[in-house]
C-alpha positions as CSV (number, residue, x, y, z in Angstrom):
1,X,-15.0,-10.5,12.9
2,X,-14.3,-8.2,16.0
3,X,-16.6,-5.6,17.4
4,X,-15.2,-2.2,17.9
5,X,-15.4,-2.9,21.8
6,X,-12.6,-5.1,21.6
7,X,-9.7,-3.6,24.1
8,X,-7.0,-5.3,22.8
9,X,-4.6,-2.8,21.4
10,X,-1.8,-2.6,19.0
11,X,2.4,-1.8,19.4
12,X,4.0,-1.6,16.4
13,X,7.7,-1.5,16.0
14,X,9.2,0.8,13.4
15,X,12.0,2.2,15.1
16,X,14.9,0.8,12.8
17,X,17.5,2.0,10.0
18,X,17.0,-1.3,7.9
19,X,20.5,-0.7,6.9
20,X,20.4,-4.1,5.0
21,X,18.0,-2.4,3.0
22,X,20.7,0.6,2.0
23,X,20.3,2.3,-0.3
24,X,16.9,2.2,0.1
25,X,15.9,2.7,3.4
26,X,18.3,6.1,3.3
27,X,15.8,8.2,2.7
28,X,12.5,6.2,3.1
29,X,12.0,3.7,6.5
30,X,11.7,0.4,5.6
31,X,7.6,0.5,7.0
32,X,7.0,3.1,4.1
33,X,8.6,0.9,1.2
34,X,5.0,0.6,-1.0
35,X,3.4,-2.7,-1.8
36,X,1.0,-2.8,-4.6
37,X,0.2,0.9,-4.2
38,X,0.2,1.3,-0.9
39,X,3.3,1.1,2.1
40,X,3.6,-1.8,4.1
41,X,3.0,0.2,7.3
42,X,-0.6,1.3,5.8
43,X,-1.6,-2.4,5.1
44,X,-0.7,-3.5,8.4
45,X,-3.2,-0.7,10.1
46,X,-5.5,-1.4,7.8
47,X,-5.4,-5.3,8.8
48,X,-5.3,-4.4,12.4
49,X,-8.6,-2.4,11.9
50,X,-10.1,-5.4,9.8
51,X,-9.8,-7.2,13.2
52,X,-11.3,-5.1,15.5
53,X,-8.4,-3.2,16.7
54,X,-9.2,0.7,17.6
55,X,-5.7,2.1,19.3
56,X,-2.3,1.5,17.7
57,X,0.4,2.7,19.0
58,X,3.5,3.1,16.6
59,X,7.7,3.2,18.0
60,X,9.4,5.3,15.3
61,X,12.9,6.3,15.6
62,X,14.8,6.4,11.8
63,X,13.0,9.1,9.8
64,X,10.2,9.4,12.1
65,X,8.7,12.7,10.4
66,X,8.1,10.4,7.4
67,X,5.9,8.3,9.4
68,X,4.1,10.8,10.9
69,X,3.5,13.3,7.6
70,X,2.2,9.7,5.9
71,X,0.0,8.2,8.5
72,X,-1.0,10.8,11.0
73,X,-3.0,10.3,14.3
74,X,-5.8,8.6,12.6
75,X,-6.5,5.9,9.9
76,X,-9.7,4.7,9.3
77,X,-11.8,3.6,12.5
78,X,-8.0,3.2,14.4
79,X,-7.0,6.0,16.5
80,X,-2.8,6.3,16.3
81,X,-0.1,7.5,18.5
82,X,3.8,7.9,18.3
83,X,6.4,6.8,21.1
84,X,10.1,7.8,20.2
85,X,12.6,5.7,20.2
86,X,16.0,8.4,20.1
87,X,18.3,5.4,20.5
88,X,17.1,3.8,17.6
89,X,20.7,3.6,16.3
90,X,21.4,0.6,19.3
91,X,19.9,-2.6,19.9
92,X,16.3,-3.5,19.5
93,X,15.4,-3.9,22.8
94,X,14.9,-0.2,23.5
95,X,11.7,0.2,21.0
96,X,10.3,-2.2,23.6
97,X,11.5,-0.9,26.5
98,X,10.8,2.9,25.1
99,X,6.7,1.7,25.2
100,X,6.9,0.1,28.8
101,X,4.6,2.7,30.2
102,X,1.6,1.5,27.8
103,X,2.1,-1.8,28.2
104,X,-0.6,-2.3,30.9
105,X,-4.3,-2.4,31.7
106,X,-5.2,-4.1,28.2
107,X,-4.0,-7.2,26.2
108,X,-1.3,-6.4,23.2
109,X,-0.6,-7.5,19.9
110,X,3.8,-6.7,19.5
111,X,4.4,-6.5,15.7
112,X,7.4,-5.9,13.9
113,X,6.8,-3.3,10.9
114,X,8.0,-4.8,8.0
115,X,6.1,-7.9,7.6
116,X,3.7,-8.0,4.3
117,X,0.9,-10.6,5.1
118,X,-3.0,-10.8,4.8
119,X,-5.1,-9.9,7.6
120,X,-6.6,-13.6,8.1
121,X,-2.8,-14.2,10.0
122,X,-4.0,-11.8,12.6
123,X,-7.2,-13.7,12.8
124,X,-5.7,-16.3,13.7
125,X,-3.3,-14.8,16.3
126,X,-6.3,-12.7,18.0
127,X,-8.4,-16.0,18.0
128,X,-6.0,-18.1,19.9
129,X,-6.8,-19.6,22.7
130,X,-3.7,-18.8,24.1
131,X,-3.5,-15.6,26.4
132,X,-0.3,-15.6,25.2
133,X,0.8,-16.9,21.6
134,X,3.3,-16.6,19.1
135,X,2.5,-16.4,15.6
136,X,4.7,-19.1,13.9
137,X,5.1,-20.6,10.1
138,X,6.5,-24.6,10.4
139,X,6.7,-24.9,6.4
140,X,9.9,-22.6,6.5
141,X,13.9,-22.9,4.8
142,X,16.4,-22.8,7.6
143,X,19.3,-20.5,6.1
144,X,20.2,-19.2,9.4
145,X,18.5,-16.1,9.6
146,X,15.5,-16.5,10.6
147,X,14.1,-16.2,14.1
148,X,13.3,-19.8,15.2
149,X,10.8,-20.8,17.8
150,X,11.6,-24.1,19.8
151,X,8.2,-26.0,20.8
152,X,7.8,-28.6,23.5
153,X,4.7,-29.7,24.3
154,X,2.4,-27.0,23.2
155,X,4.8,-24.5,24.5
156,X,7.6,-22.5,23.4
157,X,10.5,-22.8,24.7
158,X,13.2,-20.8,23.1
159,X,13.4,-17.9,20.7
160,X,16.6,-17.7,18.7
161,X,18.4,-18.0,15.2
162,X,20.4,-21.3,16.5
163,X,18.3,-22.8,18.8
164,X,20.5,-24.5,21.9
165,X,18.6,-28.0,21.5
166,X,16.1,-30.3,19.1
167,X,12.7,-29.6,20.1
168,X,9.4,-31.4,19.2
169,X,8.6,-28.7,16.2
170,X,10.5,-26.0,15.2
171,X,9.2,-22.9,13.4
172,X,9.9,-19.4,12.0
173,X,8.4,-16.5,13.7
174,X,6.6,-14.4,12.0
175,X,7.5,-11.5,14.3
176,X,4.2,-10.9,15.8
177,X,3.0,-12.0,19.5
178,X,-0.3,-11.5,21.2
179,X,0.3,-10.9,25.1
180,X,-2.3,-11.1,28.1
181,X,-2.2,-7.6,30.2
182,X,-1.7,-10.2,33.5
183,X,1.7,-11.0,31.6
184,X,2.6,-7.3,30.5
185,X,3.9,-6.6,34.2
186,X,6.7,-9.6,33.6
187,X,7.8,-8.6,30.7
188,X,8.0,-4.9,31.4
189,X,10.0,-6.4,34.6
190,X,12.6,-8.2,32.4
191,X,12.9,-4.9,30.0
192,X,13.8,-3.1,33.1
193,X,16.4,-5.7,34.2
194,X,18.3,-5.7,30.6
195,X,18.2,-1.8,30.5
196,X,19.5,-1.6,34.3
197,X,22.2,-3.7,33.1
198,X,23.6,-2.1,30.0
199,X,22.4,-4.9,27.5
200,X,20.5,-2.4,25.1
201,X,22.5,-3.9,22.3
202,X,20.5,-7.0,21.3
203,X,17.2,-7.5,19.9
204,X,14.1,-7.7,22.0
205,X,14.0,-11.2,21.3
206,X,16.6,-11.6,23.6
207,X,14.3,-10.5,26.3
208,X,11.6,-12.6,25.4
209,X,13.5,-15.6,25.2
210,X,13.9,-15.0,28.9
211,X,10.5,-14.1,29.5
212,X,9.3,-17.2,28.2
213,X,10.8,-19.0,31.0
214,X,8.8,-17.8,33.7
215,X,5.2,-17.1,31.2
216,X,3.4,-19.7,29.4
217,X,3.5,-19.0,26.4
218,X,1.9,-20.7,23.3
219,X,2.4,-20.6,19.5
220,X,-0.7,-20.0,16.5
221,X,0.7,-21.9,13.4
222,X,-0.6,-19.9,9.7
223,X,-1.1,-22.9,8.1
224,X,0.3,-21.7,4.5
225,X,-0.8,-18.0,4.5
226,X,1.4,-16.1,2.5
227,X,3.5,-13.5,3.9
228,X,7.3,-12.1,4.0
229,X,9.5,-10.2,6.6
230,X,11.5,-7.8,4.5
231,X,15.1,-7.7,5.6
232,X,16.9,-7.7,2.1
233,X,17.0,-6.6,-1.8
234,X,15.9,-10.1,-2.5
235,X,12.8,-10.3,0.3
236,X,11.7,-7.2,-2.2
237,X,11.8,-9.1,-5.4
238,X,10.1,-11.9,-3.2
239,X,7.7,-9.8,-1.8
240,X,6.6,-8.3,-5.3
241,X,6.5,-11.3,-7.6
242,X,5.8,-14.1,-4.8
243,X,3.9,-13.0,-2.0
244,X,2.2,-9.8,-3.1
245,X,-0.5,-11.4,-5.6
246,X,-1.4,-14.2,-2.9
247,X,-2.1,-11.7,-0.5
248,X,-3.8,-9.7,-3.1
249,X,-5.9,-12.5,-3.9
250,X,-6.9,-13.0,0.0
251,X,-8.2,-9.6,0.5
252,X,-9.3,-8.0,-2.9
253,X,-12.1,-11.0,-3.2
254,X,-14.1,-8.2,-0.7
255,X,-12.8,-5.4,-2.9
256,X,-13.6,-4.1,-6.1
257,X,-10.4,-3.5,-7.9
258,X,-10.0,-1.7,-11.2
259,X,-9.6,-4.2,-14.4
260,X,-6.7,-2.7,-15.5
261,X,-4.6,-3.1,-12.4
262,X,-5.7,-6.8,-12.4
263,X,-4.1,-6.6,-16.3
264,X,-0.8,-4.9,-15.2
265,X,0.1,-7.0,-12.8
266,X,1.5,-10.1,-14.5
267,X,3.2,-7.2,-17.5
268,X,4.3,-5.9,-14.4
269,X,6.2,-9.0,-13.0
270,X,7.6,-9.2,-16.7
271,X,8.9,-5.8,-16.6
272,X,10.3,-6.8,-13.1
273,X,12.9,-9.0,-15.1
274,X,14.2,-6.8,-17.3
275,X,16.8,-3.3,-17.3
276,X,13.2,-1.3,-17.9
277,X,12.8,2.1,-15.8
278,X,9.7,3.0,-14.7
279,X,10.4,6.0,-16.6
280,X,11.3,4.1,-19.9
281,X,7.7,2.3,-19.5
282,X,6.4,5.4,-18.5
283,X,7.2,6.7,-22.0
284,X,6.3,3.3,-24.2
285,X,2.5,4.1,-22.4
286,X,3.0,7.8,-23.6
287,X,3.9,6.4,-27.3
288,X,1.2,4.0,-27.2
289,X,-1.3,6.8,-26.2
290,X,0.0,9.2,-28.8
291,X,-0.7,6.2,-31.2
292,X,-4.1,5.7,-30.0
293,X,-5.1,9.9,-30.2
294,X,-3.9,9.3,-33.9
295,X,-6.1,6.4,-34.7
296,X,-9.1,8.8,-33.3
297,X,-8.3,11.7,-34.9
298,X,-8.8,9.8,-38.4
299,X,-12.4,9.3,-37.4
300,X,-13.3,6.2,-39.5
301,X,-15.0,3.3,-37.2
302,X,-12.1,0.6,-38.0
303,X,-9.5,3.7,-37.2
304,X,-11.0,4.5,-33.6
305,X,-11.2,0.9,-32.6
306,X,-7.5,0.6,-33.4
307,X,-7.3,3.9,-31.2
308,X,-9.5,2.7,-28.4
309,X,-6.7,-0.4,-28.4
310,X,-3.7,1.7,-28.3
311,X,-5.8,3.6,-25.5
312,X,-6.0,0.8,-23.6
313,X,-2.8,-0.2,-24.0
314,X,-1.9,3.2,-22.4
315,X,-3.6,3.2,-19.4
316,X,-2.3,-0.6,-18.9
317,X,1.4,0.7,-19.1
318,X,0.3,3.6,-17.0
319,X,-0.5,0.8,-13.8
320,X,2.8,-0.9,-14.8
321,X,5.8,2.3,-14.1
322,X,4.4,3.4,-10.8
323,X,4.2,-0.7,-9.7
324,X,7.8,-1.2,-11.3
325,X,9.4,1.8,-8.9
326,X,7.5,1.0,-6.0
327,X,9.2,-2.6,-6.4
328,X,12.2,-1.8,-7.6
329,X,12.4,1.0,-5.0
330,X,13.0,3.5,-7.8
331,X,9.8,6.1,-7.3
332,X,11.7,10.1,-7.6
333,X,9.8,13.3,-7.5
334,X,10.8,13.5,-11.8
335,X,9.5,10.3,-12.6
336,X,6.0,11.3,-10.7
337,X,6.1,14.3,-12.8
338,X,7.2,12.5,-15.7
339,X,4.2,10.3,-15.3
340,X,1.1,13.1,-14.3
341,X,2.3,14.9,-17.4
342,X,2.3,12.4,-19.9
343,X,-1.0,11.3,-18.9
344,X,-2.3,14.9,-18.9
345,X,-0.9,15.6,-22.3
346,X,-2.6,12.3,-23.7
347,X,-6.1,13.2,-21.7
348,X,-6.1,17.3,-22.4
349,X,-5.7,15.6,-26.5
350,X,-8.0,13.0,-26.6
351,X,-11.2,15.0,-26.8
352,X,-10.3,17.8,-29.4
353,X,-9.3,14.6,-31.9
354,X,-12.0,13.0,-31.2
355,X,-14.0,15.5,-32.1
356,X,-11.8,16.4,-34.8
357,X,-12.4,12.6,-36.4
358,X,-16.2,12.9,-35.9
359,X,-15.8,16.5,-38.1
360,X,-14.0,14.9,-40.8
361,X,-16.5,11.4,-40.8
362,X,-19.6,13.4,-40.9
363,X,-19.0,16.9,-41.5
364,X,-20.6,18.6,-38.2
365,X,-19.4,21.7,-36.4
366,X,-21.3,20.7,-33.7
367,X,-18.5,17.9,-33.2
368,X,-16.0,20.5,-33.3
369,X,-17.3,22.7,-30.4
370,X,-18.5,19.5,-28.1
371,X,-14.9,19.0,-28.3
372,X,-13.4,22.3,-27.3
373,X,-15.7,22.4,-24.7
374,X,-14.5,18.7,-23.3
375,X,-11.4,20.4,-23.6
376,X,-11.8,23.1,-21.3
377,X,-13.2,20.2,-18.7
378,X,-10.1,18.2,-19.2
379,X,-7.4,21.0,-18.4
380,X,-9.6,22.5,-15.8
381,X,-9.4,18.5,-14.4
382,X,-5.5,18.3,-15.3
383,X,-4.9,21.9,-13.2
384,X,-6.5,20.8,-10.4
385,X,-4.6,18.0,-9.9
386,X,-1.3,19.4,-10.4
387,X,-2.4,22.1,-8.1
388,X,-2.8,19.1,-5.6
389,X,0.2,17.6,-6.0
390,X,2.4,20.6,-5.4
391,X,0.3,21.7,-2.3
392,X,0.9,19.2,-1.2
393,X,4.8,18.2,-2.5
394,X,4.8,21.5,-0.2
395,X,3.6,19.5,2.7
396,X,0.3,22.2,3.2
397,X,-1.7,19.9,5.2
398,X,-5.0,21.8,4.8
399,X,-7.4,20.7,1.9
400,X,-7.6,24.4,-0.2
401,X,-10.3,22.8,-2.6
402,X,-12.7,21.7,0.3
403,X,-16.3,22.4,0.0
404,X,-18.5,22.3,3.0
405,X,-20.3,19.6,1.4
406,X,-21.6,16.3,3.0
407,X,-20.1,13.0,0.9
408,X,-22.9,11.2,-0.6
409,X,-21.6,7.3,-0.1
410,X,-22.0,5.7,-2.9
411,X,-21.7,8.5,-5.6
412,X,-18.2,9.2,-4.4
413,X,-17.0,5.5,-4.2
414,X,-18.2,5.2,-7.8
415,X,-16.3,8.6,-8.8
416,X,-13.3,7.2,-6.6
417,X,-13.5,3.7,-8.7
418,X,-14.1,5.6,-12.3
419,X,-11.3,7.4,-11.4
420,X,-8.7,4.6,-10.3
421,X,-8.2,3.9,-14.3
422,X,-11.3,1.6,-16.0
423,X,-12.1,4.8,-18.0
424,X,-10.0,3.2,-21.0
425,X,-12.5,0.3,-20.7
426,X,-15.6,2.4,-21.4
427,X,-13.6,4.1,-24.4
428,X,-13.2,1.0,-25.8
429,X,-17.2,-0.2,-25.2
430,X,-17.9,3.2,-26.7
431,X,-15.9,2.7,-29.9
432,X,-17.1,-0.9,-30.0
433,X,-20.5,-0.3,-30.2
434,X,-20.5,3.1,-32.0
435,X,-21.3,5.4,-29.7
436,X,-19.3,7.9,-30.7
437,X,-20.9,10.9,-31.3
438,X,-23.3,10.5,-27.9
439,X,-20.1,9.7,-25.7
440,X,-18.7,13.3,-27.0
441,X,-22.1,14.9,-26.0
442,X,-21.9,13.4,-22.8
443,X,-18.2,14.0,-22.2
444,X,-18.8,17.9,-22.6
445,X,-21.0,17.9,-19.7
446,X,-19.8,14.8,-17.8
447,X,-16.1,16.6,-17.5
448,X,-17.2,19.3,-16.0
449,X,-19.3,17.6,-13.4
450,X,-16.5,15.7,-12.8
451,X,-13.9,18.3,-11.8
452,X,-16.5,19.6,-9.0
453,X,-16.5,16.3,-8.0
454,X,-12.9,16.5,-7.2
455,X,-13.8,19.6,-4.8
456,X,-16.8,18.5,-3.3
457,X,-15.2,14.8,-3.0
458,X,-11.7,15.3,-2.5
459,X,-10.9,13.1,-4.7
460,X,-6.8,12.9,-5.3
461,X,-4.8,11.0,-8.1
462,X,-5.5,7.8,-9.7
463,X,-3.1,5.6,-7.3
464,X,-2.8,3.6,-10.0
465,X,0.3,5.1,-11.8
């Protein structure tokens, strides 16, 4: 891995209207389009990070305030900055030539923005022993799209969709290239010679294919690593149901991810094939947790195991709508809504019939008022996340509910996880072993440490819905 001295920095390029993408990049830029819960955009900083990069600096042009209210100046370890790119609405070449000024002193990494792709590909580019390398896939389908890269002896010698001549290897470029700060000054020179001349109508390509003649300039082959540039509706579906779980498996193997999330995403991919809205599943997980509350509130053990089934069930669904918008580009402000409240209606019910089963099994108040007590923890829980959410639907950067209290580690990271959605996993153990009656003692005071967590921890919604 890379220390944090490393002085290599980072230029992303995110400039662009992605109108091949229309309707979906009207209102959203193509870097923000969410991949497994998070935007493309936000994995690739957090690659660059994973590889020792501290300064990134970002070209945003199309919806730029987007970018900057979602990111910020800081993520992580990597310190961010904006250069705008007014004329975003011409050629390519003038993100590029719009970060001239930067591109000195250190060695760059140039990336295009909407690549998804694990953070072992920019391994491999950083660790080339080329000062100045490509990043190229041979095992590629020529439809005549893609950006080509023409190799002769080691080198590259031509960038272009229909390359002018047969070359010893031909590959697709991944979009990425990691320059040498004693070539920055050559390529800033050829910018400056394109822009002098009018030609701000092509892609920057263009202008590297004529810097290549006078740089040496290598290539670092992936060798199979999974990845996607996403140009079209169908490099979406490709993205979700091909490329997304290899990456996923690449970089969670460090990670703890929650169970259930690792269960909704194959339902998911199912659901990707049919007319289902994320809204429709978002009401067949409301159903199946409405069935569950029923099974509890009957209060038998054979009745609250089916419950703690149909529970599951819930929270399962509950992964699967927010996954099916953010691939089918379908997340709105209702269906977020749509899908807090249904899961606060079937968590502000689940202790009062529990309780309420327990009372009719056995016969003790007691039940009754551990449960109305749970209660109170839940909608205090519930309110202070809707609270959240329309602070900050209201764009209120300030954290209201902040304490002036230090984060302890590890206590948070296991709230954060708890949180995420495995909590329908220890229902289930509960029910499974009969723990009933202790789980509602605990939940009455468990509930109510857990919404001061959510002050002193900041914690925000599950991201899992």
């Amino acid at each position: 891995m890379f220390g944090k001295n490393n002085k290599m920095k980072a230029l992303i390029l995110a400039a662009g209207v992605g109108k091949r993408l229309s309707p979906f990049t009207d209102h959203t830029p193509k870097c923000l389009i969410e991949m497994g819960g998070t935007t493309i955009l936000e994995r690739m900083l957090s690659c660059l990070e994973k590889v020792g990069i501290r300064e990134v600096f970002i070209v945003v042009g199309h919806l730029k305030n987007k970018i900057f209210e979602k990111v910020g100046n800081s993520l992580g370890g990597l310190s961010i900055s904006y250069i705008e790119n007014d004329r975003y609405h011409e050629g390519g070449i003038l993100s590029l030539w719009a970060a001239r000024p930067i591109l000195e002193k250190d060695d760059f990494l140039i990336m295009d923005a909407d690549v998804l792709f694990p953070f072992p590909m920019l391994e491999k580019l950083i660790q080339s022993p080329h000062r100045n390398s490509f990043l190229l896939d041979e095992n590629f389908q020529d439809t005549g799209e893609e950006m080509k890269l023409g190799i002769q002896r080691g080198q590259v010698c031509e960038i272009s969709k229909n390359l002018s001549s047969s070359y010893e290897k031909v590959g697709e470029g991944i979009g990425f290239l990691k320059v040498g700060k004693e070539n920055l000054p050559s390529l800033v020179s050829k910018l400056d010679t394109f822009y002098k001349r009018g030609q701000v109508t092509c892609e920057y390509e263009t202008v590297l294919n004529e810097w290549i003649k006078s740089e040496k300039v290598g290539y670092t082959d992936i060798h199979g690593l999974p990845w996607t540039e996403i140009d079209f509706e169908e490099d979406l579906r490709k993205a979700w149901l091909r490329i997304l779980p290899k990456v996923e498996k690449l970089e969670e193997a460090k990670k703890i991810k929650p169970l259930n999330r690792r269960l909704s995403s194959p339902i998911t991919r199912f659901f990707l094939k049919t007319p289902l809205t994320p809204n429709m599943i978002t009401l067949l997980s409301f159903f199946s947790g409405l069935i569950g509350l029923f099974f509890f509130s009957r209060g038998s053990y054979l009745t609250s195991l089916c419950g703690a089934i149909f529970f599951q069930l819930f929270y399962i669904l509950d992964n699967c709508d927010g996954e099916v918008a953010r691939a089918k580009h379908l997340s709105s402000r209702l269906g977020g809504w749509l899908d807090i409240g249904c899961d606060g209606i079937i968590h502000t019910l689940l202790f009062p019939l529990w309780a309420w089963g327990l009372y009719r099994a056995s016969g003790q108040k007691a039940m009754l008022i551990l449960g109305g007590i749970s209660f109170i923890g839940v909608v205090v829980t519930v309110s202070i996340f809707m609270l959240k959410r329309i602070f900050n639907s209201k764009k209120i950067k300030e954290d209201v509910f902040k304490l002036s209290v230090k984060r302890m580690g590890l206590l948070a990271k296991v709230l954060e996880y708890l949180k995420q959605g495995d909590f329908s996993f220890l229902v289930l153990i509960v029910v499974f072993f009969n723990f009933r009656e202790m789980f509602l003692w605990a939940s009455a005071i468990g509930l109510h440490l857990f919404w001061i967590a959510i002050l002193v921890f900041h914690l925000e919604e599950a991201p899992v819905g």
